[in-house]
Short mmCIF file of the C-alpha atoms (twelve columns), coordinates in Angstrom:
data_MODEL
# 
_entry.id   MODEL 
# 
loop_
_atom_site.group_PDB 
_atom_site.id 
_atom_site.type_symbol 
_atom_site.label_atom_id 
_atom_site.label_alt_id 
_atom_site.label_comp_id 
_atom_site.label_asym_id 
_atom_site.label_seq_id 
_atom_site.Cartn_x 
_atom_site.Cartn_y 
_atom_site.Cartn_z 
_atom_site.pdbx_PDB_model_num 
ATOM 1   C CA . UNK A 1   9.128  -3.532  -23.688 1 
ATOM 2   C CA . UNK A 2   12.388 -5.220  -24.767 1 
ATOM 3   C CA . UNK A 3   12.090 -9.021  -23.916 1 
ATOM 4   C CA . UNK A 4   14.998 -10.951 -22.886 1 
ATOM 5   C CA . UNK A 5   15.507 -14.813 -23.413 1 
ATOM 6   C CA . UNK A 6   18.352 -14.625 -20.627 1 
ATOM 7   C CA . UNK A 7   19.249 -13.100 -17.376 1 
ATOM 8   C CA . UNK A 8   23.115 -12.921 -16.370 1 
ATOM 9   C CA . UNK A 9   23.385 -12.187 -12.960 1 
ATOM 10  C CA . UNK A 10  27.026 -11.192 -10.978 1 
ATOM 11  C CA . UNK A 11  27.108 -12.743 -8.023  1 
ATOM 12  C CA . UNK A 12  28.450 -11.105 -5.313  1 
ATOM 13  C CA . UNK A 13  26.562 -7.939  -3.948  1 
ATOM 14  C CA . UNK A 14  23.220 -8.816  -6.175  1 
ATOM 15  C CA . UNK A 15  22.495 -12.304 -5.528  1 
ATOM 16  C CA . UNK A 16  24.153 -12.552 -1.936  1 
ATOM 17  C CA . UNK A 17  26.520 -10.122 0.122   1 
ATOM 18  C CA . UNK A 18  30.147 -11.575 0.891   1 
ATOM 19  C CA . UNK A 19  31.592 -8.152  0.020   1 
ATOM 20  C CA . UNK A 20  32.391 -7.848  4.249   1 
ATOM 21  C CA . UNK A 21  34.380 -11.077 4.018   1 
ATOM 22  C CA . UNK A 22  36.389 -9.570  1.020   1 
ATOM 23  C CA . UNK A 23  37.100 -6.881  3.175   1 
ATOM 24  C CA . UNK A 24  37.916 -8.977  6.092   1 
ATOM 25  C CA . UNK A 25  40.464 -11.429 4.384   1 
ATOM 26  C CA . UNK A 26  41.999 -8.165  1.963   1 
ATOM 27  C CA . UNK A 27  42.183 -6.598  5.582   1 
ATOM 28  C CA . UNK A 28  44.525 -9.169  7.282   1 
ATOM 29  C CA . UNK A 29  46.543 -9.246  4.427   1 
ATOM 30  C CA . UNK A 30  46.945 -5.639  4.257   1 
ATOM 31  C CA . UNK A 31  47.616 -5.886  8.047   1 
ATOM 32  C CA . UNK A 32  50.741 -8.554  7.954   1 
ATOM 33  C CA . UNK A 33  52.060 -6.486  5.373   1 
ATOM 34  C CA . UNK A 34  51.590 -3.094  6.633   1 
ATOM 35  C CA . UNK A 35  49.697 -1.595  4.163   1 
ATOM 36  C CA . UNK A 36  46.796 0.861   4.785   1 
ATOM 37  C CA . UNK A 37  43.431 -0.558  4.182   1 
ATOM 38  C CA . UNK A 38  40.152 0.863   4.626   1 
ATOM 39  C CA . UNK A 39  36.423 -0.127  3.431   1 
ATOM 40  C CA . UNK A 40  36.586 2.469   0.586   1 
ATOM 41  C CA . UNK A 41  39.363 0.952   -0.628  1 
ATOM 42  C CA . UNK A 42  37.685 -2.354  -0.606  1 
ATOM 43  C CA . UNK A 43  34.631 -0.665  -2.606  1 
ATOM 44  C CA . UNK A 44  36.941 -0.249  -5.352  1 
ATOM 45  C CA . UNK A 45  37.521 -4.173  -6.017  1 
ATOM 46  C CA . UNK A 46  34.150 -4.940  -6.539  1 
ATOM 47  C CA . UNK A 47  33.918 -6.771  -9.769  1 
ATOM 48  C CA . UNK A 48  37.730 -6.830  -10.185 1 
ATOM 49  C CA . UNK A 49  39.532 -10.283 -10.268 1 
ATOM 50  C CA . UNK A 50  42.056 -11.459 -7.326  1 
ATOM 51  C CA . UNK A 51  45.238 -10.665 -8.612  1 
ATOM 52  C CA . UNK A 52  44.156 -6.885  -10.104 1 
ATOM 53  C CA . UNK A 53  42.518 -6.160  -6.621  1 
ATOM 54  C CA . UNK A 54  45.796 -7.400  -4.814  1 
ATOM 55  C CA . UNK A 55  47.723 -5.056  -7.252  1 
ATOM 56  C CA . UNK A 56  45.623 -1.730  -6.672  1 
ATOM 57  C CA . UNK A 57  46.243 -2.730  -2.349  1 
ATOM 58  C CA . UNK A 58  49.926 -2.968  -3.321  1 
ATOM 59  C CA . UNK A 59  50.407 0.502   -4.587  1 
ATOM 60  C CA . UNK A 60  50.395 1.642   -1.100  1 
ATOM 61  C CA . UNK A 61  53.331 -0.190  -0.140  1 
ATOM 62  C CA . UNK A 62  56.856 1.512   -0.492  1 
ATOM 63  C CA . UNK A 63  58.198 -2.262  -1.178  1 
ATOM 64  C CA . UNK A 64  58.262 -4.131  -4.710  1 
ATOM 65  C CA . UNK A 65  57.255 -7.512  -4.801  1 
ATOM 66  C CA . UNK A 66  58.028 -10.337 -7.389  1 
ATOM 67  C CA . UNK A 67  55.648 -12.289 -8.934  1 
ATOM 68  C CA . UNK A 68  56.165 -15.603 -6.701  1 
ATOM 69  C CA . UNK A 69  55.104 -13.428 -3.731  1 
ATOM 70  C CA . UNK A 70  52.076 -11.884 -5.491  1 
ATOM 71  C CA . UNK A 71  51.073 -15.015 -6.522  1 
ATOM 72  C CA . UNK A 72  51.662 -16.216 -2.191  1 
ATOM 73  C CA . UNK A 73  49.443 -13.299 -1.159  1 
ATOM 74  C CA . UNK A 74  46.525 -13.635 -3.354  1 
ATOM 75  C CA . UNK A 75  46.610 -17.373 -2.255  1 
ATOM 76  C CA . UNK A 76  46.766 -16.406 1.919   1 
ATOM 77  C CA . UNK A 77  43.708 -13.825 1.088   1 
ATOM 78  C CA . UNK A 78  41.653 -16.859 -0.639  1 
ATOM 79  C CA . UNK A 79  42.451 -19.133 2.367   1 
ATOM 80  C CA . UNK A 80  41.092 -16.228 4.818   1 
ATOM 81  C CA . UNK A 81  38.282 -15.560 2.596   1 
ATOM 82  C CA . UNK A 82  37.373 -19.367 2.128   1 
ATOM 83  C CA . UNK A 83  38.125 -19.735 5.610   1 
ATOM 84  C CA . UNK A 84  35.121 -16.846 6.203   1 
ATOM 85  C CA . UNK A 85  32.668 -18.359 3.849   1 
ATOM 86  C CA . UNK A 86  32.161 -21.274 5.921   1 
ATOM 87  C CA . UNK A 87  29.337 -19.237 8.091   1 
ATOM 88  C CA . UNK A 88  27.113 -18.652 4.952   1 
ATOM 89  C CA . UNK A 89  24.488 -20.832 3.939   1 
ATOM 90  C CA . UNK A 90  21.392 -20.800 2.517   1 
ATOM 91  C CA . UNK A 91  19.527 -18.558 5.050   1 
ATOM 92  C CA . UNK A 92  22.151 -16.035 3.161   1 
ATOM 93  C CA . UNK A 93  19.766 -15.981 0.166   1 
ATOM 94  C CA . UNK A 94  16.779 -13.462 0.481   1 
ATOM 95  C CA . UNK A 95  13.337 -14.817 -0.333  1 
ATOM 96  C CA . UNK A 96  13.093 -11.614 -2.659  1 
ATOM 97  C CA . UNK A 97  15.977 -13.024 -4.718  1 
ATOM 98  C CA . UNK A 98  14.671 -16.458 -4.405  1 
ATOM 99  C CA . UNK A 99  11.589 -15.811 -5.550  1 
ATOM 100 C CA . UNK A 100 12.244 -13.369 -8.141  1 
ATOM 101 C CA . UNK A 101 14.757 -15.862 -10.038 1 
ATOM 102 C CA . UNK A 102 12.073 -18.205 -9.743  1 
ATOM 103 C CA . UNK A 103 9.417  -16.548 -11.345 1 
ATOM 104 C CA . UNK A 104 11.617 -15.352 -14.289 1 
ATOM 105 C CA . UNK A 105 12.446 -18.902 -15.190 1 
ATOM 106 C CA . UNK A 106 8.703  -19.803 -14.984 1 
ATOM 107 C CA . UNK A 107 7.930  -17.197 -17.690 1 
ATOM 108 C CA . UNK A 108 10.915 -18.577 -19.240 1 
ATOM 109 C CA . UNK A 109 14.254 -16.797 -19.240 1 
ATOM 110 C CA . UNK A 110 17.119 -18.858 -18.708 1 
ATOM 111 C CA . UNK A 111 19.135 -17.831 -15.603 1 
ATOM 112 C CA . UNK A 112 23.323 -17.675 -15.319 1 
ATOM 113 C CA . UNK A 113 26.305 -16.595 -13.584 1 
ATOM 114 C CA . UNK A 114 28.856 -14.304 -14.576 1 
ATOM 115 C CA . UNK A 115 31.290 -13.534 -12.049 1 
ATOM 116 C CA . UNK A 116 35.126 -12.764 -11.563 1 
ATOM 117 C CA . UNK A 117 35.326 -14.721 -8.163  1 
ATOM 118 C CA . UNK A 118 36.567 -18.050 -8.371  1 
ATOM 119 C CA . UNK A 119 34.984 -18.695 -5.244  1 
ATOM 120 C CA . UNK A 120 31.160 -18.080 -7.387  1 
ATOM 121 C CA . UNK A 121 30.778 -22.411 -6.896  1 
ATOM 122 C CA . UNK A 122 31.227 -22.891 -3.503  1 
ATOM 123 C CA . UNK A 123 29.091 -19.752 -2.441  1 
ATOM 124 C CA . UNK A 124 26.542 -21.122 -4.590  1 
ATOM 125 C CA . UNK A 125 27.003 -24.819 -2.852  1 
ATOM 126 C CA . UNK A 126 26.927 -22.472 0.315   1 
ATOM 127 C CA . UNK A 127 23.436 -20.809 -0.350  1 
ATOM 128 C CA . UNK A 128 22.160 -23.726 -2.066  1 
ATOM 129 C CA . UNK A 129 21.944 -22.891 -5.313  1 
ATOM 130 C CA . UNK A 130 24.438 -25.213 -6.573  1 
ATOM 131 C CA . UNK A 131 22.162 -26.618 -9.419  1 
ATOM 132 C CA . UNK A 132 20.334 -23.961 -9.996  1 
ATOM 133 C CA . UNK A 133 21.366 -21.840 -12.805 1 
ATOM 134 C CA . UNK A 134 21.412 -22.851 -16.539 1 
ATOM 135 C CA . UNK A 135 25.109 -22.200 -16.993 1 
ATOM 136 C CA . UNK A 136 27.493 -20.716 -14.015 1 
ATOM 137 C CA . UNK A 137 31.111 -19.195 -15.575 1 
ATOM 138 C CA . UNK A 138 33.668 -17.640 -12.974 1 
ATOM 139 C CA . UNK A 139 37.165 -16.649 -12.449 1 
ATOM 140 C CA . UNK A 140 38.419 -20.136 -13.581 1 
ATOM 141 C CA . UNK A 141 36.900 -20.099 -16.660 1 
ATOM 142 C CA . UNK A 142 37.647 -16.418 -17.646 1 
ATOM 143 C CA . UNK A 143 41.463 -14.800 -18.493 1 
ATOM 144 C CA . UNK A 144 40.434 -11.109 -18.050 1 
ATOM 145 C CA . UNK A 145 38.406 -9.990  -15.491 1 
ATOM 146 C CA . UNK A 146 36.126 -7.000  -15.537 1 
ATOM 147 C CA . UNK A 147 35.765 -4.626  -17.327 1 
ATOM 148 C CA . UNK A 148 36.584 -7.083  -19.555 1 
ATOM 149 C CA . UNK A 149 33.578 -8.439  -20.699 1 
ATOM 150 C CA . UNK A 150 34.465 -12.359 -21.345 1 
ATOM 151 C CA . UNK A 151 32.911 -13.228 -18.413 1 
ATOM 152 C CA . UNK A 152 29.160 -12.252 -19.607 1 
ATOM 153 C CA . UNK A 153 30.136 -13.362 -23.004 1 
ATOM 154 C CA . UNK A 154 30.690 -16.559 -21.941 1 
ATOM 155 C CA . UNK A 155 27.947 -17.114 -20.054 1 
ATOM 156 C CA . UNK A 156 25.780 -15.638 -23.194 1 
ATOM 157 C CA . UNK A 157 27.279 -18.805 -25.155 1 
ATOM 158 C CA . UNK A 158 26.826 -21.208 -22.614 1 
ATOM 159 C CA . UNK A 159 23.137 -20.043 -22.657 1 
ATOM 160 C CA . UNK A 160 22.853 -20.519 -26.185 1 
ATOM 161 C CA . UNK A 161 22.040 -16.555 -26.841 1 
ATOM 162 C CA . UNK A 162 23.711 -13.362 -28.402 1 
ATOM 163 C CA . UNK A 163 24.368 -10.266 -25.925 1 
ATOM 164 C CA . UNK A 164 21.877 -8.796  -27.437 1 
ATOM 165 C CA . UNK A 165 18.920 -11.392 -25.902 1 
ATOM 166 C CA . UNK A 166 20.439 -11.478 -22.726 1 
ATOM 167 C CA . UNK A 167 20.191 -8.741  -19.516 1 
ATOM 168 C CA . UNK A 168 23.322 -8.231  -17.598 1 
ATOM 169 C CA . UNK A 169 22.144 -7.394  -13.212 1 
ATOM 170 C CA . UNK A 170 25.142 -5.929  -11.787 1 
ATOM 171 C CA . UNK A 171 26.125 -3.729  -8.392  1 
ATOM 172 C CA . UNK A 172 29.576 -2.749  -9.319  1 
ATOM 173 C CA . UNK A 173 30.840 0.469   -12.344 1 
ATOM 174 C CA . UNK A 174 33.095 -2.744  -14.017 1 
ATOM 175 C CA . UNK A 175 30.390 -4.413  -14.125 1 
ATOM 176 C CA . UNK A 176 28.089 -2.603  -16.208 1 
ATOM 177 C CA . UNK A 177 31.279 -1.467  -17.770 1 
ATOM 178 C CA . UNK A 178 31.697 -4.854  -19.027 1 
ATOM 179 C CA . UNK A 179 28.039 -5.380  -20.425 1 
ATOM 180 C CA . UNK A 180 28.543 -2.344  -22.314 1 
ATOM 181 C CA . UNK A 181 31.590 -3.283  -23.728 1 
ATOM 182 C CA . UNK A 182 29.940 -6.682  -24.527 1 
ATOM 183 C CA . UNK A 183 26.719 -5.408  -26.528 1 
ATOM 184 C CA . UNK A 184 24.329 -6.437  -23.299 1 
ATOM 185 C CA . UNK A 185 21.825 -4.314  -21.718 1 
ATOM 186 C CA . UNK A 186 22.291 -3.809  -17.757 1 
ATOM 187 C CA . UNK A 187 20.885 -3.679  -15.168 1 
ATOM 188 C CA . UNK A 188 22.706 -1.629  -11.650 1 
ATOM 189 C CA . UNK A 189 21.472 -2.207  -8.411  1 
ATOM 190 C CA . UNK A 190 23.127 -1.260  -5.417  1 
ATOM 191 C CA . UNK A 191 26.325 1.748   -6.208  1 
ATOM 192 C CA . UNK A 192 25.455 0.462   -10.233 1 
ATOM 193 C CA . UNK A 193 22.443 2.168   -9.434  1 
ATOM 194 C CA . UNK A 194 24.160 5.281   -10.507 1 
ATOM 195 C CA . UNK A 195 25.397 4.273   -13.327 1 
ATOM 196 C CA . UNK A 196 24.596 6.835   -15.996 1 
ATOM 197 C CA . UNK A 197 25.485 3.317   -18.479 1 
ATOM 198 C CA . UNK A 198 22.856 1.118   -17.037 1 
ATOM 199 C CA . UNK A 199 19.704 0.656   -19.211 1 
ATOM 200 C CA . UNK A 200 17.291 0.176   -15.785 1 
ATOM 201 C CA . UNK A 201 18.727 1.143   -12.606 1 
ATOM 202 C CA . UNK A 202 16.492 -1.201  -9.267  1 
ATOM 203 C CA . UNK A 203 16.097 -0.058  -6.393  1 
ATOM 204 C CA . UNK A 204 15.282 -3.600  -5.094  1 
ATOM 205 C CA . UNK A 205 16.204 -6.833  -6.650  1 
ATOM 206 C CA . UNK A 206 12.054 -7.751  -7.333  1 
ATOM 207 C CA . UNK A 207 11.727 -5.199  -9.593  1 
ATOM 208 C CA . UNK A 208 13.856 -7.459  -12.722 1 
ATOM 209 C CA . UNK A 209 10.396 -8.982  -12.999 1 
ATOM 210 C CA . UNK A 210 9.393  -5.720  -14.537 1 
ATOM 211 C CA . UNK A 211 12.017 -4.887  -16.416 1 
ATOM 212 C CA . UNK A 212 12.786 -8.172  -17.343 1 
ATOM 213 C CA . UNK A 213 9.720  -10.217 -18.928 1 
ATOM 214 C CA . UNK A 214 10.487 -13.306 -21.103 1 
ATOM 215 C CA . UNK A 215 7.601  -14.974 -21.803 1 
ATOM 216 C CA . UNK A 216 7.834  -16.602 -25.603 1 
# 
């Protein structure tokens, strides 16, 4: 079996769920402006950055915004969304998870980050896990979010490895879209699960520890 000197993980929807308070804070947007929203729609930003997700919930509007306003929107939604992410903390973190990412590093994989929210710091501060990763990159780091896979590249060169050494955990099609396009192997859990694209597809988060030994 392939060994793997690092483990990139996304954040949302694999290491904790805030995918509800997307929906919440995309929801009273969508609300004040009148545009249809619904939690399938929501299913479709997973992975995708602020501004492209505010973009696909404006095509349902008959208006045209400018850029200033865009740029106002995406800025309410964070402030409802940040707003939200006040009630996590670190009983938010499974002990599966926990433990699993704890055992990895012990047979010694370095552990990382790689996601499009520039929130990914303060949920980690949230859940506790604010020191606990070897390198954390996120939608302030990153110009192109995924598919795009800059985000897992990065974090690959923060850990000091090629794509090839590292394994990319992911829930969301961009996602393992984006380790694909990046030369990573993936892993889906969740809807990635179904990803024809994904090397190992987990049923539960514990199972990385089989598909996912590092020992050196």
């Amino acid at each position: 079996m392939k060994q793997y000197k690092g483990i990139i993980f996304d954040l949302d929807g694999v290491i904790c769920f805030t995918d509800q308070y997307h929906y919440l804070a995309w929801k009273k947007l969508a609300d004040r402006l009148n545009i249809y929203f619904d939690q399938e729609m929501n299913n479709r930003l997973r992975g995708v950055s602020r501004m492209d997700s505010l973009n696909l919930i404006l095509q349902n509007s008959k208006k045209v915004y400018t850029d200033a306003e865009k740029s106002a929107f995406a800025k309410e939604k964070n402030e409802y969304y940040r707003g939200l992410l006040t009630r996590m903390s670190p009983e938010d973190l499974s002990g599966e998870v926990k433990n699993t990412m704890d055992a990895l590093r012990e047979r010694g994989c370095k552990l990382a980050v790689g996601s499009s929210s520039k929130n990914a710091r303060y949920i980690l501060e949230r859940i506790g896990l604010a020191h606990y990763f070897d390198a954390v990159v996120d939608g302030s780091q990153i110009r192109h979010s995924k598919p795009n896979p800059e985000v897992f590249l990065f974090a690959a060169q923060r850990l000091g490895f090629l794509p090839q050494d590292c394994l990319v955990v992911e829930d969301a099609f961009a996602g393992i879209e984006a380790a694909v396009r990046g030369g990573f192997d993936s892993a889906g859990l969740g809807d990635a699960r179904s990803c024809s694209s994904a090397q190992y597809r987990l049923a539960k988060f514990s199972e990385l520890l089989s598909v996912a030994s590092s020992e050196q």
